[in-house]
C-alpha atoms as a printed R data frame, in Angstrom:
    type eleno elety resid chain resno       x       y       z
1   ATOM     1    CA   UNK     A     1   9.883  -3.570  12.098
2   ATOM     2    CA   UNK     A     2   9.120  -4.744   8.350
3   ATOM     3    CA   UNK     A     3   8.637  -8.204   9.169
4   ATOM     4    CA   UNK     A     4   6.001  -7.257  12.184
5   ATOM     5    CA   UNK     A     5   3.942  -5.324   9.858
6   ATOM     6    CA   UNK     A     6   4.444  -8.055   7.537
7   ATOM     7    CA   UNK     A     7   3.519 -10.655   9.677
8   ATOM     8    CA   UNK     A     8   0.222  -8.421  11.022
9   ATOM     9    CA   UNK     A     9  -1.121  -7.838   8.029
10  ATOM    10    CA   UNK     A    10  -0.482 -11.466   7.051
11  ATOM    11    CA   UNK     A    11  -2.816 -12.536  10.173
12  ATOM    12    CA   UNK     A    12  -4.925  -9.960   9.479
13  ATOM    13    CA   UNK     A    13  -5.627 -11.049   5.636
14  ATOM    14    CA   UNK     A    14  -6.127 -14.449   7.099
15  ATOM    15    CA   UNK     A    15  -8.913 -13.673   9.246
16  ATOM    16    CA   UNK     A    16 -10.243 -11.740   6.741
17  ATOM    17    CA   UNK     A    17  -9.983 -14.049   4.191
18  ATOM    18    CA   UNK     A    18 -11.971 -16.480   6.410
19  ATOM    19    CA   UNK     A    19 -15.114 -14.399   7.672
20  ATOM    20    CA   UNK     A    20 -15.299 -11.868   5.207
21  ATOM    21    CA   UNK     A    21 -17.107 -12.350   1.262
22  ATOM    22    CA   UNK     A    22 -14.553 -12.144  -1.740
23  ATOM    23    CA   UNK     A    23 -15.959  -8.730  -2.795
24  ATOM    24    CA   UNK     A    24 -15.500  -7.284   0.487
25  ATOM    25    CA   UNK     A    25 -12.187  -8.305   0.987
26  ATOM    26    CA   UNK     A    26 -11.183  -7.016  -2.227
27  ATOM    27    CA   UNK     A    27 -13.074  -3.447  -1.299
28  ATOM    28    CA   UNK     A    28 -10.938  -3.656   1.472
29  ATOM    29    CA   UNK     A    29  -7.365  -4.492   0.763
30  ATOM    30    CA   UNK     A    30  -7.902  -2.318  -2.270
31  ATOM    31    CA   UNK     A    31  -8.860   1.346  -0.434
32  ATOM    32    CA   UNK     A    32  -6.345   0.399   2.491
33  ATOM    33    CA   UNK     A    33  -3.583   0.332  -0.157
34  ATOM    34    CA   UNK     A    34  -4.965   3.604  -1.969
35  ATOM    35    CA   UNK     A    35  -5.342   5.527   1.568
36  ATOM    36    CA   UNK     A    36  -1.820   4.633   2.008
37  ATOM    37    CA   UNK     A    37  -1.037   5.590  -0.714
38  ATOM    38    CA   UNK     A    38  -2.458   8.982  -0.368
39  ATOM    39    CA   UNK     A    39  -0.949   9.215   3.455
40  ATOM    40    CA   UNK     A    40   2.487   8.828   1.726
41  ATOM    41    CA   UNK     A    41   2.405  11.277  -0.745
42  ATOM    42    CA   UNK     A    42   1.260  13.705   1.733
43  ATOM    43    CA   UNK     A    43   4.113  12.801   3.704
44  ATOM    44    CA   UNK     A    44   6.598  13.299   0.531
45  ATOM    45    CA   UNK     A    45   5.117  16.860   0.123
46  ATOM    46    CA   UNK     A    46   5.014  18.039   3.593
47  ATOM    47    CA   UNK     A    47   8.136  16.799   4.002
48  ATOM    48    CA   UNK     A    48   9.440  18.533   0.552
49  ATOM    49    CA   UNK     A    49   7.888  22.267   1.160
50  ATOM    50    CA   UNK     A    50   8.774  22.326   4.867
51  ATOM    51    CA   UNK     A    51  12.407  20.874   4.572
52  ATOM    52    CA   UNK     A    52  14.570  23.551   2.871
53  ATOM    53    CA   UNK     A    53  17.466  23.658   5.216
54  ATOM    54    CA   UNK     A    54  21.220  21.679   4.898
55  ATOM    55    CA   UNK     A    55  20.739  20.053   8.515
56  ATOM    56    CA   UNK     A    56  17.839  17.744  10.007
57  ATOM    57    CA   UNK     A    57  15.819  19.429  12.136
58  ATOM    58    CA   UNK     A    58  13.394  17.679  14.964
59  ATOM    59    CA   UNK     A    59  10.536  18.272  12.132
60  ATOM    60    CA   UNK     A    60  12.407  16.552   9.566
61  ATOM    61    CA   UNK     A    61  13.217  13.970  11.753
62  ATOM    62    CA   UNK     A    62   9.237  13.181  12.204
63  ATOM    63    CA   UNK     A    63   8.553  13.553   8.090
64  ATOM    64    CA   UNK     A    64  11.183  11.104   7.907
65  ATOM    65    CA   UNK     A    65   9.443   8.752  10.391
66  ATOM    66    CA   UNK     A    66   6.262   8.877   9.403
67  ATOM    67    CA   UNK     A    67   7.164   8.908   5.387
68  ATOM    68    CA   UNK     A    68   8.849   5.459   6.572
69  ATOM    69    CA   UNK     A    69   6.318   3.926   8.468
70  ATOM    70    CA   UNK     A    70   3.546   4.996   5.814
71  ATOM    71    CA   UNK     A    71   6.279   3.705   3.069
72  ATOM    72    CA   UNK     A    72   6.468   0.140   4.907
73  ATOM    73    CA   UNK     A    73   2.676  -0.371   5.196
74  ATOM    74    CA   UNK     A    74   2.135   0.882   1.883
75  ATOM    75    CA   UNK     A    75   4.537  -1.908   0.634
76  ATOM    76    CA   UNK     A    76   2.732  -5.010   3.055
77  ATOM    77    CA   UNK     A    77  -0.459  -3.737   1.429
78  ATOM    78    CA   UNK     A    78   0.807  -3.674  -2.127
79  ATOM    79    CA   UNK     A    79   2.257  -6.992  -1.978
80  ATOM    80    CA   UNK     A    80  -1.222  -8.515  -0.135
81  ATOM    81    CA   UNK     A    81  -3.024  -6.642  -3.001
82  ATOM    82    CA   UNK     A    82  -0.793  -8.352  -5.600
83  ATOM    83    CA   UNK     A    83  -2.018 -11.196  -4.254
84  ATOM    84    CA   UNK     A    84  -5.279 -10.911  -4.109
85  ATOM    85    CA   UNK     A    85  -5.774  -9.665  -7.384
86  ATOM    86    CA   UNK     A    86  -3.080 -12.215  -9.294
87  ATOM    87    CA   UNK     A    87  -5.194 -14.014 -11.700
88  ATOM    88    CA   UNK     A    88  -6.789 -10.387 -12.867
89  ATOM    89    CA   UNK     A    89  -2.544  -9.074 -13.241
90  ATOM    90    CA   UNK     A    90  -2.036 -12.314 -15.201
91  ATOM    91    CA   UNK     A    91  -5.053 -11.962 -17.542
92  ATOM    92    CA   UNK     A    92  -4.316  -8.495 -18.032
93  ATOM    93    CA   UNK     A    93  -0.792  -8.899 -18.742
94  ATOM    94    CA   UNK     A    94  -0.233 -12.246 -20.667
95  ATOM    95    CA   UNK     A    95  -4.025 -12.788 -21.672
96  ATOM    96    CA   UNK     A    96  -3.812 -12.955 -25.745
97  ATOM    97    CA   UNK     A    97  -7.618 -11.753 -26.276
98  ATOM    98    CA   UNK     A    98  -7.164  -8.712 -28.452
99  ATOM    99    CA   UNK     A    99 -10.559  -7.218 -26.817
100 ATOM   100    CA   UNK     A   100 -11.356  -4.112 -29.200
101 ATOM   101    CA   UNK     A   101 -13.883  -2.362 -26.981
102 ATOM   102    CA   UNK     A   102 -14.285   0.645 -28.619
C-alpha cells in the first residue's frame, strides 16, 4: 500500500509541479504535511486515552488503521517536502555564514 501512496503522490507532485507557481506548490506540500501531521497525533492520542485494556478491541483495531494510514501519508509527504525544500535544508545545515541576527 506504501508504494501506491508513494507512487500517487509522486504523480500528483508532478502535475503540480507543472501547472502550479513555485510559491504555491511550496504552500501546498508544506500545510498537507503539517495537517498530517496534526491528523496523526490525534490519532496517537485517541488511540492512547481510549485504549486501556490487555486485548484489541474492534476500536483499537480502527486507531490502529487509521494511525497507519495517516503514518504512511505523513511519510510520502515528508519525503516530497524534503525535496522540495533541499537547497533551503542544505543552506541551513552546511551553509558556513555565521548570520548574527540579533
Amino acid at each position: 500500500m506504501e508504494i501506491y501512496l508513494l507512487l500517487a503522490m509522486f504523480l500528483l507532485y508532478m502535475l503540480t509541479a507543472v501547472f502550479l507557481e513555485k510559491s504555491v506548490l511550496y504552500r501546498m506540500w508544506l500545510a498537507a504535511f503539517v495537517i498530517m501531521f496534526a491528523v496523526t497525533a490525534g490519532a496517537l492520542s485517541f488511540w492512547r486515552f481510549t485504549n486501556q485494556e490487555v486485548m484489541m478491541n474492534v476500536i483499537a483495531i480502527s486507531w490502529y488503521y487509521v494511525l497507519y494510514l495517516s503514518l504512511s501519508v505523513t511519510v510520502v509527504l515528508g519525503v516530497v517536502n524534503l525535496w522540495l525544500f533541499r537547497r533551503q535544508m542544505w543552506n541551513v545545515l552546511f551553509s558556513n555564514r555565521n548570520d548574527d541576527r540579533d
